[in-house]
C-alpha positions as a printed Julia matrix, in Angstrom:
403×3 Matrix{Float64}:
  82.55  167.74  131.43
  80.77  168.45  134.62
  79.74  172.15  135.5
  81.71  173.01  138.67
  78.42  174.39  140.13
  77.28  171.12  140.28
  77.32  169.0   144.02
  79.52  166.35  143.29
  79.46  164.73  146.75
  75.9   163.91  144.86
  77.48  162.53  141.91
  79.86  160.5   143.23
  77.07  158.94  145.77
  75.32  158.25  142.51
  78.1   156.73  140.56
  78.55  154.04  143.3
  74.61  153.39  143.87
  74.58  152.7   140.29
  75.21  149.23  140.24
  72.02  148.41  142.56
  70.02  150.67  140.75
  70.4   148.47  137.2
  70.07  145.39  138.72
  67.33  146.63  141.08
  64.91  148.61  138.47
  65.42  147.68  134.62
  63.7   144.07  134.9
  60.88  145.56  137.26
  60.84  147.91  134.48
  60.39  145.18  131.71
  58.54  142.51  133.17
  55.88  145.45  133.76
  55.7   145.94  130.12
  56.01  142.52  128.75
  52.38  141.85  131.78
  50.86  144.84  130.06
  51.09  145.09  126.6
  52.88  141.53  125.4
  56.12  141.14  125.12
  57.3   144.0   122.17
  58.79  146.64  123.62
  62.25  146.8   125.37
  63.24  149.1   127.96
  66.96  149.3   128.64
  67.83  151.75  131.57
  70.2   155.05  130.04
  70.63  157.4   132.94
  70.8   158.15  136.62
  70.0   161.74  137.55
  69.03  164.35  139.85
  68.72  166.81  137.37
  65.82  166.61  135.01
  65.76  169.75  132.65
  69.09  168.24  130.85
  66.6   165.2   130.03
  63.2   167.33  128.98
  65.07  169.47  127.13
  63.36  170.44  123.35
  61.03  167.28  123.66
  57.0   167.04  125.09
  55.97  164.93  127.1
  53.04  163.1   128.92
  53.09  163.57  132.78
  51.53  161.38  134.77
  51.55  162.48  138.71
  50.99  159.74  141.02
  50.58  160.14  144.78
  52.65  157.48  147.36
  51.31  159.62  150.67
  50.67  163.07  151.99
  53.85  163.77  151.59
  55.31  162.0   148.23
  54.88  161.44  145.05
  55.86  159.62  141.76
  56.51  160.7   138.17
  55.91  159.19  135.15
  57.47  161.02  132.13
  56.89  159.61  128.67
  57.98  161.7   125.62
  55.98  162.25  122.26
  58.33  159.68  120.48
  57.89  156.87  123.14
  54.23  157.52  123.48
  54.05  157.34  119.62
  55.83  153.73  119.68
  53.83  152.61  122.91
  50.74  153.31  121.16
  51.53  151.86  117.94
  52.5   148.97  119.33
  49.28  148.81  120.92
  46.46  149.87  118.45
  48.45  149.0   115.2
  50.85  151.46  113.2
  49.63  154.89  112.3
  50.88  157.0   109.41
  49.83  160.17  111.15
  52.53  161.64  113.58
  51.96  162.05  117.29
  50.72  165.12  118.61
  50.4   165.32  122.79
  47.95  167.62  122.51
  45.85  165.85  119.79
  45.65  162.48  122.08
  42.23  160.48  121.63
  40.37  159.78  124.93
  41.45  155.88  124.49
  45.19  156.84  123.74
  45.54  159.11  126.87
  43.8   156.36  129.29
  45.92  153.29  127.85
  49.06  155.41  128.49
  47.63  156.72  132.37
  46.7   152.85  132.73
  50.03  151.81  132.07
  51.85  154.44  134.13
  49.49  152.83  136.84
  50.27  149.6   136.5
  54.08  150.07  136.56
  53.64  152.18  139.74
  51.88  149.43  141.35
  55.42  147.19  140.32
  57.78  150.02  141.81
  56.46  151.32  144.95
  57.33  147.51  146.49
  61.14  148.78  146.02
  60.3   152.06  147.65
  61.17  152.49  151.77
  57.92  153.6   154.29
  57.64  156.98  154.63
  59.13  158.57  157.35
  56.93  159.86  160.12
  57.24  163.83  159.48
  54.54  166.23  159.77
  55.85  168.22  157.19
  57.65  167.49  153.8
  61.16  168.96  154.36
  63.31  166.98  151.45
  62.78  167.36  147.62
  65.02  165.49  146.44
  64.49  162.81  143.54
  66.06  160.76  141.83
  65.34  160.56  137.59
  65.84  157.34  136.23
  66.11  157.56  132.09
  64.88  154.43  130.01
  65.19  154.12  126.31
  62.32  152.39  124.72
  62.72  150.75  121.47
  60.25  148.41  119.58
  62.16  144.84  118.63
  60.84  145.02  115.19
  61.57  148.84  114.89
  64.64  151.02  114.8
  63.65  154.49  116.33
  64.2   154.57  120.08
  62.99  157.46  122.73
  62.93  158.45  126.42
  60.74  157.16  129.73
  61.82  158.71  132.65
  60.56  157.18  136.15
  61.05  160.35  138.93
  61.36  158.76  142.51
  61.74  160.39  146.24
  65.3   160.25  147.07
  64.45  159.92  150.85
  61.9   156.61  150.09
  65.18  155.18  148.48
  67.7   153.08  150.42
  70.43  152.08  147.16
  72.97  149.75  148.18
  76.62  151.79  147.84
  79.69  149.81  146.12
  82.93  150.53  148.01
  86.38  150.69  146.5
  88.41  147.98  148.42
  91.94  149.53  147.29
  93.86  149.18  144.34
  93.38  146.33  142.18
  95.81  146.73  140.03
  99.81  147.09  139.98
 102.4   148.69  138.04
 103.54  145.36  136.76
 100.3   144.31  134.82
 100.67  147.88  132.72
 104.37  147.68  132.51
 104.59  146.86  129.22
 101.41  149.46  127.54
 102.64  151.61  125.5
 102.33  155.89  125.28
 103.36  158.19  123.28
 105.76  161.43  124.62
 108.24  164.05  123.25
 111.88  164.07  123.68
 113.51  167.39  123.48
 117.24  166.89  122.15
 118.34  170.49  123.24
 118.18  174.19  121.88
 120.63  176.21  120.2
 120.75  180.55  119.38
 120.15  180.81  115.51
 120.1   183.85  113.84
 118.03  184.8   111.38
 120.23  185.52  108.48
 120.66  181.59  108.62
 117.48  180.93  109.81
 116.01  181.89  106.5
 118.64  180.51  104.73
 118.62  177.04  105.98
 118.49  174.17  103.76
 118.74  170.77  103.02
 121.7   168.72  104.08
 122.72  171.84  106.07
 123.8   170.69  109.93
 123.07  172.36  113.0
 124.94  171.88  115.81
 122.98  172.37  119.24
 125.02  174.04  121.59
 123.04  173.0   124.74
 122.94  169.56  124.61
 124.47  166.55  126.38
 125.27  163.11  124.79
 124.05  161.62  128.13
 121.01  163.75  128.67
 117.22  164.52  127.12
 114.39  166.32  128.62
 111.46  163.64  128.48
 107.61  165.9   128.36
 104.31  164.22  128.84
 100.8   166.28  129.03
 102.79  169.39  130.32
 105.23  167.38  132.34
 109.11  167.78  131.89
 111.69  166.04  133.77
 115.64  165.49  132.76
 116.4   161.47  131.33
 119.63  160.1   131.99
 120.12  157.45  128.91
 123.26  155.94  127.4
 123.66  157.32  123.69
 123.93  154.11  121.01
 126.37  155.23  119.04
 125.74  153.05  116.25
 122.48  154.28  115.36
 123.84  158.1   114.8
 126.36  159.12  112.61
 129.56  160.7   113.75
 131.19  163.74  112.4
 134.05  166.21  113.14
 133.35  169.58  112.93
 134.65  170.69  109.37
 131.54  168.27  108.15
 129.31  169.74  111.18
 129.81  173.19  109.55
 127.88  173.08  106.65
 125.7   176.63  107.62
 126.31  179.33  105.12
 129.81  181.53  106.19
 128.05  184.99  104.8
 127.02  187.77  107.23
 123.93  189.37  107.89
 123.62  192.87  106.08
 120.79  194.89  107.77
 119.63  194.83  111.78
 117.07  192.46  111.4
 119.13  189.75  110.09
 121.94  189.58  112.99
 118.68  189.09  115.56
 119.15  185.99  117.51
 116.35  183.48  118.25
 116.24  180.44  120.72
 116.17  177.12  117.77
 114.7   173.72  119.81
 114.81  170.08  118.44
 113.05  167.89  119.53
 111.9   163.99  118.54
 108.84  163.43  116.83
 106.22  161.51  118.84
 108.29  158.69  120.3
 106.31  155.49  122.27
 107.53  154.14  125.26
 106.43  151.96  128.23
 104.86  152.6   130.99
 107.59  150.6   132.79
 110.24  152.78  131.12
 108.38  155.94  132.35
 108.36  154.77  136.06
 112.05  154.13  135.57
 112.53  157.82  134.68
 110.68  158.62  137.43
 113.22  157.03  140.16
 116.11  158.4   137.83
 117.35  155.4   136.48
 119.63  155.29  133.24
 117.05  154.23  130.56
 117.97  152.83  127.14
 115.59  154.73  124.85
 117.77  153.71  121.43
 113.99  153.21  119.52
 114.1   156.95  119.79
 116.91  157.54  117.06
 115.06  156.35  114.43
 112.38  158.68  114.82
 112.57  162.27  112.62
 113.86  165.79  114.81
 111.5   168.67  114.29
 113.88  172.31  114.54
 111.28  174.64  115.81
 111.26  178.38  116.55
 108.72  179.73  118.7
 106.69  176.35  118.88
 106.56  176.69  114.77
 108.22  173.85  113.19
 110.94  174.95  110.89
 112.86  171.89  109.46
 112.86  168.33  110.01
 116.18  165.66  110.11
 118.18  163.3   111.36
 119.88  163.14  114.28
 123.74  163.2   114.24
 126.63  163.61  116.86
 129.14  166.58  116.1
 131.92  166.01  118.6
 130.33  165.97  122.16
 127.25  167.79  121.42
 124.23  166.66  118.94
 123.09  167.89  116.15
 120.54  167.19  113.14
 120.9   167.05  109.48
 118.54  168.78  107.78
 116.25  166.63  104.84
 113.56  168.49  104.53
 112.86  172.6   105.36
 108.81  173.17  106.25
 109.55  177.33  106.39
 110.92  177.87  102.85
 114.15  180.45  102.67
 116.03  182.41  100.66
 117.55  179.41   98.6
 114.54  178.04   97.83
 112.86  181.37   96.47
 116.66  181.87   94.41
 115.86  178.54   92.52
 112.57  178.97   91.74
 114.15  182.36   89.8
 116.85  180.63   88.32
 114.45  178.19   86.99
 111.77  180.93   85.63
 114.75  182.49   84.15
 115.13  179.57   81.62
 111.42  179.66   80.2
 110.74  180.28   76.78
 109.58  183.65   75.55
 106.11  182.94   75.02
 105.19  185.83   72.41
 106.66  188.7    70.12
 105.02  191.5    72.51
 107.04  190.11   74.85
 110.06  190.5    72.72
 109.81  193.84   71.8
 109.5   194.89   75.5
 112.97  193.26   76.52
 114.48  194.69   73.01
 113.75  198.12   74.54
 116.94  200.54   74.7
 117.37  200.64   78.87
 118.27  204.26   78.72
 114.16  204.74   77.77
 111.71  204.94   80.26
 109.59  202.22   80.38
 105.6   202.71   81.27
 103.51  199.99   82.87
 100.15  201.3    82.03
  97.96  203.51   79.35
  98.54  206.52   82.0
 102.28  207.26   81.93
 103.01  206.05   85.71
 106.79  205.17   85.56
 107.74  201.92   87.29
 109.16  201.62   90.42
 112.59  200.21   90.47
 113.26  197.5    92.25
 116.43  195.28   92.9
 117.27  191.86   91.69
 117.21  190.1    95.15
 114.46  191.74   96.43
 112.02  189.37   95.79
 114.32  186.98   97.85
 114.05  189.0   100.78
 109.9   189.11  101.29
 109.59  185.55  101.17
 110.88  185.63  104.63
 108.4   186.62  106.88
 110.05  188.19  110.13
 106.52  188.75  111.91
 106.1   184.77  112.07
 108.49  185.22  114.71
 107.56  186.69  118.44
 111.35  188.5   119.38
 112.03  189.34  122.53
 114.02  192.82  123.54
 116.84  190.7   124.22
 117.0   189.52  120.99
 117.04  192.54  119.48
């Protein structure tokens, strides 16, 4: 990502000076080497910059400072790593690492000689000078090579530093679009199509289960909301009837007919549904855009995700109830009450494991019973309690006008 501090009129004057750059500088670049030492090392151009800590940074290298005029110069910037494979490509392999500081008198004036030499092969690419007195532009470009040794694997940096103002790049400019909606027509993408919402409370909330129905109360046969990246807009498509199953409304109302017994279970909450990542075309999504009736049937065979607060709750089916949608429920991702009720009934049906254990339920339930060598009496604690904390309320943001 680029760092907003950063000019990008520069950037973008870069991006389209690219092109004459790597066809301009990368076989100067290698023909230099291949005159020099043999043909052995290959230099493939990386980078165009104007910003050369990003490229130094947490690696040495060996500077070499060579003057165009009064007012110019050129860098040469070859790290440890590329002077290491330069060298042993010259003098023979070496078991003994690198060390800039450690450089023989012969390995620091075949490295100078060579930063000469492919000076000598740039500067006929580079503009005159202009005639000012004084240097008033700093600007340079960095241009980043990788050198690698054919018969080698490891790879490193050479960085050639040249005066902007001695540069004149040859720009690329855009001649328009060359492309039209028709060649991407058919490309597929993947968005979300929201079915419709419905007010849930949580007594059934936390009680919903599998094969249960909801029915969602704002929703249109004829209507979806489509969302891409952020992006909502309202779909007009005709419903195919035979991929959804109709029922009346006795079937639709499958939801448990008990009442909630305490404030926190008679709270309302907003329930969404929406399709699970459904692909389209881009020519069906410029259709959408001009409001054209779209025939999306692929979507019904994709699962409907009930969600609360952006947390999925259930998954299902869609179904029609009447005039309004609504989803059959196969499979519950927040577990409820029910759940928790059969996973008592079936603990209830285990063997005794031990006589200990026997002799505790064989206790006369008019004595009080002690859960530890101190005395502390146990608290009591009702049957369906343990029902009631597997439902987590706090999961759930509520608004005041929930409440």
């Amino acid at each position: 990502m680029v760092n907003d501090n950063i000019n990008s009129i520069e950037y973008k004057e870069l991006y389209a000076q690219y092109n004459w750059f790597k066809k301009t500088y990368p076989p100067v670049v290698q023909q230099a080497s291949d005159e020099f030492f043999l043909p052995g090392l290959k230099f493939e151009l990386a980078g165009i910059s104007k910003n050369i800590n990003t490229l130094m940074d947490k690696e040495s290298y060996f500077v070499t400072k060579i003057r165009i005029d009064k007012q110019h110069d050129m860098f040469f910037r070859i790290s440890e790593n590329s002077v290491g494979i330069i060298l042993d490509r010259t003098l023979g392999s070496s078991t003994k690492r690198i060390n800039l500081n450690k450089l023989t008198d012969l390995e620091a004036k075949i490295i100078t000689a060579f930063n000469d030499y492919m000076f000598n092969a740039i500067s006929q690419f580079l503009s005159p000078p202009p005639p000012t007195l004084k240097r008033t532009n700093f600007d340079v470009v960095h241009l980043t090579f990788l050198i690698k040794d054919v018969e080698g694997f490891s790879a490193s940096k050479f960085i050639i530093s040249l005066p902007s103002v001695l540069l004149k790049p040859e720009e690329i400019v855009s001649k328009g679009d060359k492309f039209s909606y028709a060649d991407f027509s058919t490309s597929p993408l993947d968005v979300g199509v929201k079915v419709g919402s419905t007010r849930f409370t949580m007594y059934d909330l936390k009680h919903l289960d599998v094969d249960d129905i909801v029915v969602f109360e704002n929703s249109d046969l004829n209507k979806m909301t489509l969302s891409f990246k952020g992006y909502e807009k309202a779909i007009n498509l005709t419903p195919n009837l035979g991929l959804v199953m109709p029922l009346d409304n006795e079937e639709g109302d499958n939801m448990s007919g008990n009442t909630a017994d305490n404030l926190w279970d008679s709270i309302e909450v907003e329930m969404d549904a929406q399709f699970d990542s459904v692909r389209i075309t881009l020519g069906e999504l410029k259709n959408i855009e001009e409001g054209l009736v779209v025939d999306l049937t692929s979507i019904y065979d994709n699962k409907v995700t009930l969600s609360v607060e952006n947390k999925p709750i259930a998954k299902g089916e869609l179904v029609i109830v009447n005039d309004r949608y609504g989803v059959k429920i196969d499979e519950v991702i927040a577990q409820g009450g029910k759940s928790t009720a059969m996973s008592v009934e079936q603990n209830e049906e285990l063997p005794v494991q031990n006589y200990e254990e026997n002799q505790v339920f064989e206790q006369n339930e008019n004595e009080p019973q002690f859960d530890d060598a101190l005395g502390n009496e146990p608290v009591a604690q009702s049957p369906d309690a343990s029902d009631e904390d597997e439902f987590d309320y706090s999961d759930f943001e509520l608004e005041d006008e929930d409440i």
